[in-house]
Rosetta silent file (secondary structure, phi, psi, omega in degrees, C-alpha in Angstrom):
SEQUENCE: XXXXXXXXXXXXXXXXXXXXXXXXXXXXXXXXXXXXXXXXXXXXXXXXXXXXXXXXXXXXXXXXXXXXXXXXXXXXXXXXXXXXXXXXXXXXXXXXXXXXXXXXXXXXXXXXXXXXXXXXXXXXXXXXXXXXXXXXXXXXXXXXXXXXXXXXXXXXXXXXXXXXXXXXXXXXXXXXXXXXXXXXXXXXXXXXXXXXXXXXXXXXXXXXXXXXXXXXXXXXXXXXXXXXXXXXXXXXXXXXXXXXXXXXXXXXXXXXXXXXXXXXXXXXXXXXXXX
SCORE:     score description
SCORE:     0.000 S_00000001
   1 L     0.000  -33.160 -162.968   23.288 -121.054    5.793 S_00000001
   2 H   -63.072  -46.573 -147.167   24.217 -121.911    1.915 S_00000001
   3 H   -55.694  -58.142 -162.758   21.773 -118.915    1.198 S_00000001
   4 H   -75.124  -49.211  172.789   23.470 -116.014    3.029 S_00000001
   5 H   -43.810  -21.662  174.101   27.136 -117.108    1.731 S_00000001
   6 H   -67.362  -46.673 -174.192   25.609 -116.869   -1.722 S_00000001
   7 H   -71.376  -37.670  165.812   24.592 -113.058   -1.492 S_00000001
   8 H   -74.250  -21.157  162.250   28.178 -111.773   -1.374 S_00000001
   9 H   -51.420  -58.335  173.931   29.291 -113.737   -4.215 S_00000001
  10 H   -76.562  -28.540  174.134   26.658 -112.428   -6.412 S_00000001
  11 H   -53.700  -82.411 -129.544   26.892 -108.640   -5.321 S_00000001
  12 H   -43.254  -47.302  172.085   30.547 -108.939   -6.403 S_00000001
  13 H   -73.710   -3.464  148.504   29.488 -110.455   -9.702 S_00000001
  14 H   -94.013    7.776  178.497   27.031 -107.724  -10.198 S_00000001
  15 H   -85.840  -36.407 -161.944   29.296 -105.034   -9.078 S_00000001
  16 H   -60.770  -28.060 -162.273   32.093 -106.058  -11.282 S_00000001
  17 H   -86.181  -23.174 -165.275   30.868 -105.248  -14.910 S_00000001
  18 H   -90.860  -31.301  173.186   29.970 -101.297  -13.041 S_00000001
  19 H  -112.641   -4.684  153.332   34.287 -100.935  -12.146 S_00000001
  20 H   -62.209  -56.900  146.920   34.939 -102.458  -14.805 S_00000001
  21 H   -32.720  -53.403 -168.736   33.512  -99.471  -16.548 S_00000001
  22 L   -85.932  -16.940 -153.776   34.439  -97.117  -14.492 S_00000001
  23 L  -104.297  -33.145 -166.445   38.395  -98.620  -14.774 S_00000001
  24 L  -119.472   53.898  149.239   38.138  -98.211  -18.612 S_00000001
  25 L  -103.632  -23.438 -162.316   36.270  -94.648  -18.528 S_00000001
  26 H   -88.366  -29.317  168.729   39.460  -93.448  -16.237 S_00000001
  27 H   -52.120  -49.808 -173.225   41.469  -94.911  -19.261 S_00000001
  28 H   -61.910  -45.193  173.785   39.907  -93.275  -22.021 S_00000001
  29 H   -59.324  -28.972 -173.027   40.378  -90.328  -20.001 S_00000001
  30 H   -64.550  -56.504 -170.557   44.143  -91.055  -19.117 S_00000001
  31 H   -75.734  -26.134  171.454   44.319  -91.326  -22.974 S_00000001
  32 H   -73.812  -22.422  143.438   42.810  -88.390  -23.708 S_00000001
  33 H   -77.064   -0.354  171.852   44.929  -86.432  -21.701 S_00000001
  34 H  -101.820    0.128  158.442   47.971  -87.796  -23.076 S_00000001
  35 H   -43.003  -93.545 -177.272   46.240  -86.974  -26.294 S_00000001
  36 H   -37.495  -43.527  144.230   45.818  -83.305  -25.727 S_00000001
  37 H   -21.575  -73.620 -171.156   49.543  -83.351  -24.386 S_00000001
  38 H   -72.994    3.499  179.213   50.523  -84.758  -27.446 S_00000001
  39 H   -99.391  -36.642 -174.783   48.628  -82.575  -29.751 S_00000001
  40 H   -73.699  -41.469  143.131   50.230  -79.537  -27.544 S_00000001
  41 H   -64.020  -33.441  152.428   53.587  -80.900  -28.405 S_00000001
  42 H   -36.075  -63.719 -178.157   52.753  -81.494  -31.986 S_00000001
  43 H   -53.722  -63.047  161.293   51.695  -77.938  -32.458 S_00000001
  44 H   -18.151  -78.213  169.299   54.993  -77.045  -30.403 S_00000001
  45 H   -43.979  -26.404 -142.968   57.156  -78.750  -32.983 S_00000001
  46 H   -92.707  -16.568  160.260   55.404  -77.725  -35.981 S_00000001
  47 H   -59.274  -24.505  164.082   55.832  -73.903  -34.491 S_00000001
  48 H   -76.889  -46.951 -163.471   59.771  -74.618  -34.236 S_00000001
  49 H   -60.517  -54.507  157.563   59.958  -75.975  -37.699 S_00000001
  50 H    -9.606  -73.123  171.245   58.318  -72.999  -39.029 S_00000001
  51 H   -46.307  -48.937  169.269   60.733  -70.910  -37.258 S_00000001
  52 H   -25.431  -77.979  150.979   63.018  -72.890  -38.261 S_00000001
  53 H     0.418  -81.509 -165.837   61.862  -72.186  -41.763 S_00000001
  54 H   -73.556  -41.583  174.452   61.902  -68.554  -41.643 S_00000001
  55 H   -79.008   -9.504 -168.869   65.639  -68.505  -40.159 S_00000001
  56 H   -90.979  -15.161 -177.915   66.865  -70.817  -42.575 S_00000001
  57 H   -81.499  -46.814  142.907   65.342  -68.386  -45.069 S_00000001
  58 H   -29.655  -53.657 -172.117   66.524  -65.727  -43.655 S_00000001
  59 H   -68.126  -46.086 -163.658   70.317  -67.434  -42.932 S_00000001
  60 H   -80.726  -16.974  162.337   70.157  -67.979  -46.990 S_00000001
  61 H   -77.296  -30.109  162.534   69.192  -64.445  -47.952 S_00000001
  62 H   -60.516  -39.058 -157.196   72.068  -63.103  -45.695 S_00000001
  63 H  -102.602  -16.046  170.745   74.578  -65.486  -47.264 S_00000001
  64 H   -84.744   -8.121 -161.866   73.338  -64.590  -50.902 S_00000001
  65 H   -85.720  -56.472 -175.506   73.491  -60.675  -49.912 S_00000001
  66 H   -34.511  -50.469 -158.244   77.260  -61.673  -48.548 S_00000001
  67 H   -84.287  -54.702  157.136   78.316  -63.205  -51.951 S_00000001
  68 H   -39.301  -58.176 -157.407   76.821  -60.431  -53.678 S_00000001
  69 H   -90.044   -2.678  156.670   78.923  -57.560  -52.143 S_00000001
  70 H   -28.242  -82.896  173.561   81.975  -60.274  -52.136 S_00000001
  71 H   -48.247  -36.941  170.860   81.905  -60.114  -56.222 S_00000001
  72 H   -61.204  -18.885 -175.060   81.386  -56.411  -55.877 S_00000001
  73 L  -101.531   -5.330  177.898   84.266  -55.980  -54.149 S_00000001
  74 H   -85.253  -33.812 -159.716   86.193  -58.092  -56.460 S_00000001
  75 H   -89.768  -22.967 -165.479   84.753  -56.307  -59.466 S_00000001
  76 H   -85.677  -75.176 -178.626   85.598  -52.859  -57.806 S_00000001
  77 H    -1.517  -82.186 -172.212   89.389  -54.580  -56.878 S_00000001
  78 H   -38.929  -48.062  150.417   89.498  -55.209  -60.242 S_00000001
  79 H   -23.186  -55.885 -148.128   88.652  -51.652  -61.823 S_00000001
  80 H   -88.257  -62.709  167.839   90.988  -50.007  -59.626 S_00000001
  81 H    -9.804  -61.701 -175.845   93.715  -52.513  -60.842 S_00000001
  82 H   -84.178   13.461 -140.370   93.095  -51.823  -64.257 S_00000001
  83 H  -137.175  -64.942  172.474   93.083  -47.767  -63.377 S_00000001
  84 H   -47.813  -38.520 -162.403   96.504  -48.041  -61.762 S_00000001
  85 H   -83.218  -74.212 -151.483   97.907  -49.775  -64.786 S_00000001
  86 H   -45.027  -50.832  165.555   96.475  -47.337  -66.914 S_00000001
  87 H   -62.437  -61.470 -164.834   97.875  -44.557  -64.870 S_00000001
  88 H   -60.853  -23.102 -175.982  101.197  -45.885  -64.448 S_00000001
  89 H   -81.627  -16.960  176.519  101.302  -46.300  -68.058 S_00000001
  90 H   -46.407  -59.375 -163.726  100.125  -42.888  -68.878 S_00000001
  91 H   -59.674  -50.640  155.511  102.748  -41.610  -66.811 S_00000001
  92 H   -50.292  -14.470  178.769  105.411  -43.069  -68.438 S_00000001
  93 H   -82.116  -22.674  175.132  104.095  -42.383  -71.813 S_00000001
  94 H   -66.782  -46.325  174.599  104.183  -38.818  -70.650 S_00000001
  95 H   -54.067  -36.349  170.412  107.921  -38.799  -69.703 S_00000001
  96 H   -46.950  -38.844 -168.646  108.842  -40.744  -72.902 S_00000001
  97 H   -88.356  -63.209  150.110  107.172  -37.808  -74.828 S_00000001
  98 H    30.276 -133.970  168.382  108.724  -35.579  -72.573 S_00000001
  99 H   -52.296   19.010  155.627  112.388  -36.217  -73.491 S_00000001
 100 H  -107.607  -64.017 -175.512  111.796  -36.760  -77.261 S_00000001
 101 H   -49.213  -71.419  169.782  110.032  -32.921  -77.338 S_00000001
 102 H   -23.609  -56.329  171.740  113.186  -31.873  -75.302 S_00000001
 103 H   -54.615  -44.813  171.211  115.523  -33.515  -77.472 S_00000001
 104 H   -64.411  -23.419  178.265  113.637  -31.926  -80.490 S_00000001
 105 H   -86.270  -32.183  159.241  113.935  -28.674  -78.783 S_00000001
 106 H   -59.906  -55.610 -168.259  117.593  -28.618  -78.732 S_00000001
 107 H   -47.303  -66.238 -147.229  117.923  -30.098  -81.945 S_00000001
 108 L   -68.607  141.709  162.025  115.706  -27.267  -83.874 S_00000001
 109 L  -110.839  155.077 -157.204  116.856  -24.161  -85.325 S_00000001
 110 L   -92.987  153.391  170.712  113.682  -21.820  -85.902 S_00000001
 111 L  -130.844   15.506  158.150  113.701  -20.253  -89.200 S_00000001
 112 L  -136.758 -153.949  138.691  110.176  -18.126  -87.832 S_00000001
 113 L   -43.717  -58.598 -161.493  108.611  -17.470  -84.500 S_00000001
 114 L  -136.471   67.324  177.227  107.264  -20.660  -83.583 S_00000001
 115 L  -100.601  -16.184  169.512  109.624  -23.295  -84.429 S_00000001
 116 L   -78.099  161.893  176.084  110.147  -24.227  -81.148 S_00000001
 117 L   -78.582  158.041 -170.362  108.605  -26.842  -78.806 S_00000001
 118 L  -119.144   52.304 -178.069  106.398  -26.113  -76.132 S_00000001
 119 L  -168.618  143.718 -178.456  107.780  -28.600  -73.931 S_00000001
 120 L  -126.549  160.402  175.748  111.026  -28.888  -72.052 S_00000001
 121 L  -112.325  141.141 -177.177  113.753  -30.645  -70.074 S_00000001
 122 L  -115.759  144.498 -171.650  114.595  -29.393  -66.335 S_00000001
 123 L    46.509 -128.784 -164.131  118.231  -30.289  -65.004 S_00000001
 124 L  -100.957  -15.569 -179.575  119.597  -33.963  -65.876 S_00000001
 125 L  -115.008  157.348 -173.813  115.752  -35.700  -65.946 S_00000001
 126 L  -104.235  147.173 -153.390  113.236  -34.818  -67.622 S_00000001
 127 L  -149.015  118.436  162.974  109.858  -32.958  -65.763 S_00000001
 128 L   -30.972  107.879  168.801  106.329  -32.030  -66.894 S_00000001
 129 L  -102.961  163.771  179.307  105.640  -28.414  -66.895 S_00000001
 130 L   -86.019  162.887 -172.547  102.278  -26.476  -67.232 S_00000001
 131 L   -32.257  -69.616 -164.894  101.356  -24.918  -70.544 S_00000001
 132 L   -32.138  -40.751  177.473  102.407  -21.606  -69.414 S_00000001
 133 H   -90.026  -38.799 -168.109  105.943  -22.241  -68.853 S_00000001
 134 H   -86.127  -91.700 -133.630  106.274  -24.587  -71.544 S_00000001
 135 H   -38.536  -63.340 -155.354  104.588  -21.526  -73.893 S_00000001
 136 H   -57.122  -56.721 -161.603  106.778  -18.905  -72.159 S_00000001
 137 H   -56.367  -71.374  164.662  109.831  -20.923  -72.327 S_00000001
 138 H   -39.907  -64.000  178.643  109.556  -21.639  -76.114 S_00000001
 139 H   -55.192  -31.640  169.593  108.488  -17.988  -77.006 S_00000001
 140 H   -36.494  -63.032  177.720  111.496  -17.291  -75.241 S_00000001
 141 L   -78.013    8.364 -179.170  114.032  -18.770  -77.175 S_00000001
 142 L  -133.918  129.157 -100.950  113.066  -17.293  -80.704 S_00000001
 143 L  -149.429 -168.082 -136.789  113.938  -14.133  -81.679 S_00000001
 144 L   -88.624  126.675 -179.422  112.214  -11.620  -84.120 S_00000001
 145 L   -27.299  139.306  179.011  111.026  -14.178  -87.744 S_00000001
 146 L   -78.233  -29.541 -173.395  113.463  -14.238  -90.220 S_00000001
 147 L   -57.400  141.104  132.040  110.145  -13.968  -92.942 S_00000001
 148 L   -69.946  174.272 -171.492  109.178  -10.489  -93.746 S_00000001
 149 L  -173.064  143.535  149.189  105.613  -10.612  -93.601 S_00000001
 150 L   -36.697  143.141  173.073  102.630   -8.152  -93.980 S_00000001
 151 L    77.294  -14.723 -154.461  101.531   -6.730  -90.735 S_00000001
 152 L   -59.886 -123.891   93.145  105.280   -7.902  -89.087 S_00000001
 153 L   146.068  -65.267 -160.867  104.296   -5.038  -86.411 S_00000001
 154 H   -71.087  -46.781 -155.073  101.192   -5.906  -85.406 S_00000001
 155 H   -59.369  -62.161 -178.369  102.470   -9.539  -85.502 S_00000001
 156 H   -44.222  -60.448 -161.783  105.766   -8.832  -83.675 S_00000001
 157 H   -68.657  -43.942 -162.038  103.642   -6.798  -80.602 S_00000001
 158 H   -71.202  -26.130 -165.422  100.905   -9.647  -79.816 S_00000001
 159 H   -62.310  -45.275  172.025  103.886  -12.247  -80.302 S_00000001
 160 H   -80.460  -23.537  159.465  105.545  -10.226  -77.448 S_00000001
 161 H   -53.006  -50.286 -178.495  102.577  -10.175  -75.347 S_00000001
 162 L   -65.974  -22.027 -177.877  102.594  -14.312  -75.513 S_00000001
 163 L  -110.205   26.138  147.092  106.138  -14.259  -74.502 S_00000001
 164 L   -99.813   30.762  155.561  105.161  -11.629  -71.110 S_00000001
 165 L    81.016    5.235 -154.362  103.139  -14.386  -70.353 S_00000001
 166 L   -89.149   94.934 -164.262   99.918  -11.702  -71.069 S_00000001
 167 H   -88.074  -68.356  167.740   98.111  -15.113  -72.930 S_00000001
 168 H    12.967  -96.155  163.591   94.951  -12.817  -72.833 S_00000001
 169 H   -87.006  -20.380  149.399   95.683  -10.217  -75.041 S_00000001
 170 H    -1.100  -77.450  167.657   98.043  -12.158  -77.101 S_00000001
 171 H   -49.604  -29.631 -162.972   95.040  -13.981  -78.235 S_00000001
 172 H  -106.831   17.184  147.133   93.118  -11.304  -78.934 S_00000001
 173 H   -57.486  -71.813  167.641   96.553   -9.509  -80.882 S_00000001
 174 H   -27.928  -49.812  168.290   96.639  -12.762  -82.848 S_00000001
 175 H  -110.447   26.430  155.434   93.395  -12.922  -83.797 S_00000001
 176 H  -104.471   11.687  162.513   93.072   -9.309  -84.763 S_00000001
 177 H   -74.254  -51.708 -147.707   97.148   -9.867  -86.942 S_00000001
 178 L  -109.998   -9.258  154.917   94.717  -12.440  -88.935 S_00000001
 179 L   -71.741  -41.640 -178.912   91.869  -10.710  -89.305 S_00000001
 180 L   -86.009  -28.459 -178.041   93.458   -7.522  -90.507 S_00000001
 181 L  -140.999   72.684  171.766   96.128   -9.011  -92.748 S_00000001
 182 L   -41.478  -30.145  178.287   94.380  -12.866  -94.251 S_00000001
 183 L  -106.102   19.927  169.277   97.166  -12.633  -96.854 S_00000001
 184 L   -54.902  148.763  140.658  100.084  -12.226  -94.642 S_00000001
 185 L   -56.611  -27.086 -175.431  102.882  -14.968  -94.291 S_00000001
 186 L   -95.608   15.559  139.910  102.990  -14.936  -90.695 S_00000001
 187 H   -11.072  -89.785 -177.913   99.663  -16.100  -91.145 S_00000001
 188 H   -64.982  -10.654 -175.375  100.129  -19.755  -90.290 S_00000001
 189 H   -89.277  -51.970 -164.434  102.937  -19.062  -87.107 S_00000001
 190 H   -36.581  -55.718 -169.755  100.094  -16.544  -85.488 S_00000001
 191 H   -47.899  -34.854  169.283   97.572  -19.055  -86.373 S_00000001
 192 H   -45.252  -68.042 -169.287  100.483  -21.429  -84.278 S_00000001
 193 H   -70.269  -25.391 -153.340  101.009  -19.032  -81.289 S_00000001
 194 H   -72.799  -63.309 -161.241   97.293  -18.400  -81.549 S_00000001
 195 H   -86.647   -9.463  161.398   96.652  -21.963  -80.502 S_00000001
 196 H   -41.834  -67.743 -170.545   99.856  -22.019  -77.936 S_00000001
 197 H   -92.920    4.176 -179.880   97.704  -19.484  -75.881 S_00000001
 198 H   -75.858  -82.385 -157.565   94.242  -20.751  -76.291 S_00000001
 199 H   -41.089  -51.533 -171.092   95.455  -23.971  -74.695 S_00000001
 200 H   -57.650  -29.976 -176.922   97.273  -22.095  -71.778 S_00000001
 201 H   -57.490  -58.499 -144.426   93.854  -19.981  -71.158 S_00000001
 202 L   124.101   11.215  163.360   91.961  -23.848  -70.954 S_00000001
 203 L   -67.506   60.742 -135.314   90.644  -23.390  -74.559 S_00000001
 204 H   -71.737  -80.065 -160.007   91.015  -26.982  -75.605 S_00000001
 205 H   -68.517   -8.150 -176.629   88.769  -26.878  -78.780 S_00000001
 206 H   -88.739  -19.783  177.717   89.365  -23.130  -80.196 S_00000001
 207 H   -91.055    8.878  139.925   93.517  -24.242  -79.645 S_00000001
 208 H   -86.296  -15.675 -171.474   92.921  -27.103  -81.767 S_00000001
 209 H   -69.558  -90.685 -124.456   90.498  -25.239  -84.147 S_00000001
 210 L   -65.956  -22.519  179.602   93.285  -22.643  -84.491 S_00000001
 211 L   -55.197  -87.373 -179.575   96.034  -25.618  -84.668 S_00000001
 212 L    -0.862  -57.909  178.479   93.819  -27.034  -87.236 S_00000001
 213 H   -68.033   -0.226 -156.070   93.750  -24.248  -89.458 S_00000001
 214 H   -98.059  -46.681  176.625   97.374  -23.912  -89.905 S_00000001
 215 H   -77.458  -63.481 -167.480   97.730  -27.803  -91.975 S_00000001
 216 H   -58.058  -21.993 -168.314   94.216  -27.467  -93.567 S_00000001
 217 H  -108.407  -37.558  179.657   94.576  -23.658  -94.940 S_00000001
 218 H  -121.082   48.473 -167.677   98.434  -23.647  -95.129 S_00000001
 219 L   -60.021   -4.626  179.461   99.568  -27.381  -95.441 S_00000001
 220 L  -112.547   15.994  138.297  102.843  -26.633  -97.556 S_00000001
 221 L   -51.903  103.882  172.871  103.725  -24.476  -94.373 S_00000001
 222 L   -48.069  -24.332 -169.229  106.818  -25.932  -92.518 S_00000001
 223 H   -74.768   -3.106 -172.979  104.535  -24.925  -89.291 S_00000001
 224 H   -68.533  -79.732 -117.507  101.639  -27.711  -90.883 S_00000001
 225 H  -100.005   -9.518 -178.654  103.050  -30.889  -89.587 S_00000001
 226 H   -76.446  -35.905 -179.604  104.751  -28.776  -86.335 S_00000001
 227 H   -76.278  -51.201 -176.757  100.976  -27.731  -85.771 S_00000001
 228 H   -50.747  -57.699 -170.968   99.513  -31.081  -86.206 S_00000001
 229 H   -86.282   42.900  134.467  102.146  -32.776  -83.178 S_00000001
 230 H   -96.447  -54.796  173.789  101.068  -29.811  -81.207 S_00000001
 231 H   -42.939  -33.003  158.414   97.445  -31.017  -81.636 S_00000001
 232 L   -91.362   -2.234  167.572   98.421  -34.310  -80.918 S_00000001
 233 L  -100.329  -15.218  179.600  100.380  -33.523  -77.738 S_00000001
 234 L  -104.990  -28.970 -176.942   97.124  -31.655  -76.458 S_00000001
 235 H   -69.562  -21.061 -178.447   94.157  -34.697  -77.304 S_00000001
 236 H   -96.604   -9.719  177.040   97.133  -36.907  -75.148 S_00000001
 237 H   -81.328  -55.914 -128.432   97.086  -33.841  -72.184 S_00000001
 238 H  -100.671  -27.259 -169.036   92.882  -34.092  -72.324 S_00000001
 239 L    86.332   42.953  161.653   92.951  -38.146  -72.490 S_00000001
 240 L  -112.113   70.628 -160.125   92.296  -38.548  -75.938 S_00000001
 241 L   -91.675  -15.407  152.588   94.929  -40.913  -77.132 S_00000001
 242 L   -77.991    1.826 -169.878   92.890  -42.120  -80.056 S_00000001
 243 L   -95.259  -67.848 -158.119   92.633  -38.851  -81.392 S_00000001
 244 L   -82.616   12.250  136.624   96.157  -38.117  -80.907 S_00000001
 245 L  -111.926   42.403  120.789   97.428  -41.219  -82.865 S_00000001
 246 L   -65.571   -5.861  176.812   95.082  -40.838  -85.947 S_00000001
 247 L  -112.809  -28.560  145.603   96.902  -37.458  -85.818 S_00000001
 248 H   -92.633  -11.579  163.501  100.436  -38.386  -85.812 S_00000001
 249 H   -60.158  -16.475 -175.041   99.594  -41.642  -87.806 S_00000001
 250 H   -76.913  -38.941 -155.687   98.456  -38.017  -90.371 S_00000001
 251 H   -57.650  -46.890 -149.071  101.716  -36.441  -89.857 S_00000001
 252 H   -77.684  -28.055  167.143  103.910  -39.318  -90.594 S_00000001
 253 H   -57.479  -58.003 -157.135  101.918  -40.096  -93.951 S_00000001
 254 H   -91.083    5.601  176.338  101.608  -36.749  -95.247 S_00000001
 255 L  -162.436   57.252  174.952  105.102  -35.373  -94.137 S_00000001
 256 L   -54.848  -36.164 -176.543  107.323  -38.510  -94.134 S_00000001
 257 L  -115.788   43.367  155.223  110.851  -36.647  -94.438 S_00000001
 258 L  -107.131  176.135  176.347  110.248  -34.242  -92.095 S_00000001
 259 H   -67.950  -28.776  175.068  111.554  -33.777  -88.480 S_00000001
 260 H   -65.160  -21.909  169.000  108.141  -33.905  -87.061 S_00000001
 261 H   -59.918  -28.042  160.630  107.582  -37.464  -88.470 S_00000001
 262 H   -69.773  -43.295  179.406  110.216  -38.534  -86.352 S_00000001
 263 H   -59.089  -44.386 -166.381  108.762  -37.087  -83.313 S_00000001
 264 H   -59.183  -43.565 -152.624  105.248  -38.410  -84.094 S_00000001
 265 H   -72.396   10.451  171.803  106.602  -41.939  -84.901 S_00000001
 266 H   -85.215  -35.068 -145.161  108.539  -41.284  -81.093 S_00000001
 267 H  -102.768  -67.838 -173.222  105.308  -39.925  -79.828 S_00000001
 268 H   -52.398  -34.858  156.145  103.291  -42.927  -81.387 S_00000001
 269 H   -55.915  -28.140  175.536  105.828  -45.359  -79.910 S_00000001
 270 H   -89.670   -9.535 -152.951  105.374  -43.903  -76.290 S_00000001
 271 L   -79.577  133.110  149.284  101.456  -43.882  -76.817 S_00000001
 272 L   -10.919  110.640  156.850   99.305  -46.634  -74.774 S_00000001
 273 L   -33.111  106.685 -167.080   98.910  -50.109  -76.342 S_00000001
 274 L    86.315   -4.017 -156.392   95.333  -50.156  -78.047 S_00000001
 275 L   -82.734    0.000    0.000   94.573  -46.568  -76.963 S_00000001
């Protein structure tokens, strides 16, 4: 009887070491699938962080692009600022000049053709006019030169062209008066009117050449320093305001006690700061 109670005892103990086995093979598997999970989530994360990455690189390339056109727009602000100012001061330097060429225009009495200014005042304020009208206006008011002169003929018809507004042939009266008579007196006012109607055509440089010529060839000519602050009233119409005070800073040296040295130093007083 001992015998047969004996045989289930020992299967068990030779069964036991076979589920034991089998108990920690189903682990290893158990672990190996919570491996491969966790390797599948690993990969997961490291595929956000990436992403991550790439938008944060992104996010920071957006926000430097941002900053950039920020300052650009600041820089542009700025520009415009300094544009406005520039303007508004212009404008006022123009009225200022203005009413001192009016005032001078009252003032003068012509002792030739082209003693007058070629600028004016309308009603009780004073108001920019174009060349033409300021030409016309001025040719208007001065009657036939008190100068005899070689040529007065010739000089006297193109003179009359400039004031029926014909600017055209004017010029080309004017410069056939100085071609045909180089030793005239009414030289330097042609050379004067000469550059009066250049400018109204749009000739900028041949109506300063012709300005030009009137203080370098005839500088002890009352029309030299009248020609020079015409020359200087057109480099401040073009936006050359350094030009046009080295050219009334010329006037006021080289023709201190005349009336145009007052007008320049008026003209150089209304002029830009630094210009």
């Amino acid at each position: 009887m001992k015998r047969w109670h004996l045989f289930p005892v020992l299967s068990l103990l030779c069964l036991s070491p076979f589920a034991q086995a089998e108990s920690t093979g189903e682990k290893v598997l158990q672990l190996q699938q919570q491996m491969a999970v966790m390797q599948g989530e690993l990969s997961s994360l490291v595929t956000v962080q990436q992403a991550n990455k790439g938008s944060q690189s992104a996010l920071a390339d957006l926000l430097g692009r941002t900053q950039r056109l920020e300052q650009d727009v600041r820089d542009l602000r700025g520009e415009l600022d300094t544009k406005t100012h520039a303007l508004q001061t212009q404008q006022q330097a123009t009225a200022a000049q203005v009413q001192a060429l009016a005032a001078q225009l009252a003032a003068a009495v012509p002792s030739t053709a082209a003693t007058a200014s070629t600028s004016s005042a309308v009603g009780s304020s004073a108001a920019v006019i174009s060349p033409a009208a300021a030409v016309a206006t001025a040719a208007s008011n001065t009657s036939a030169p008190s100068v005899q002169g070689l040529g007065q003929a010739d000089y006297q018809r193109a003179f009359d062209l400039l004031r029926q507004g014909k600017y055209g042939s004017a010029v080309t009266g004017l410069q056939g008066f100085i071609q045909k008579y180089p030793q005239s007196s009414l030289v330097p006012d042609a050379y004067y009117w000469l550059g009066q109607a250049q400018y109204v055509l749009g000739q900028n440089d041949a109506a300063l050449k012709s300005l030009h010529a009137v203080q370098a060839r005839f500088s002890q000519s009352s029309k030299a320093p009248e020609a020079l602050l015409r020359m200087a009233e057109i480099y401040q119409a073009i936006g050359q305001p350094g030009k046009a005070r080295v050219v009334l800073d010329k006037i006021i040296k080289q023709y201190p006690s005349t009336p145009s040295a007052q007008k320049a130093d008026a003209q150089l007083q209304a002029l830009p700061a630094g210009k």
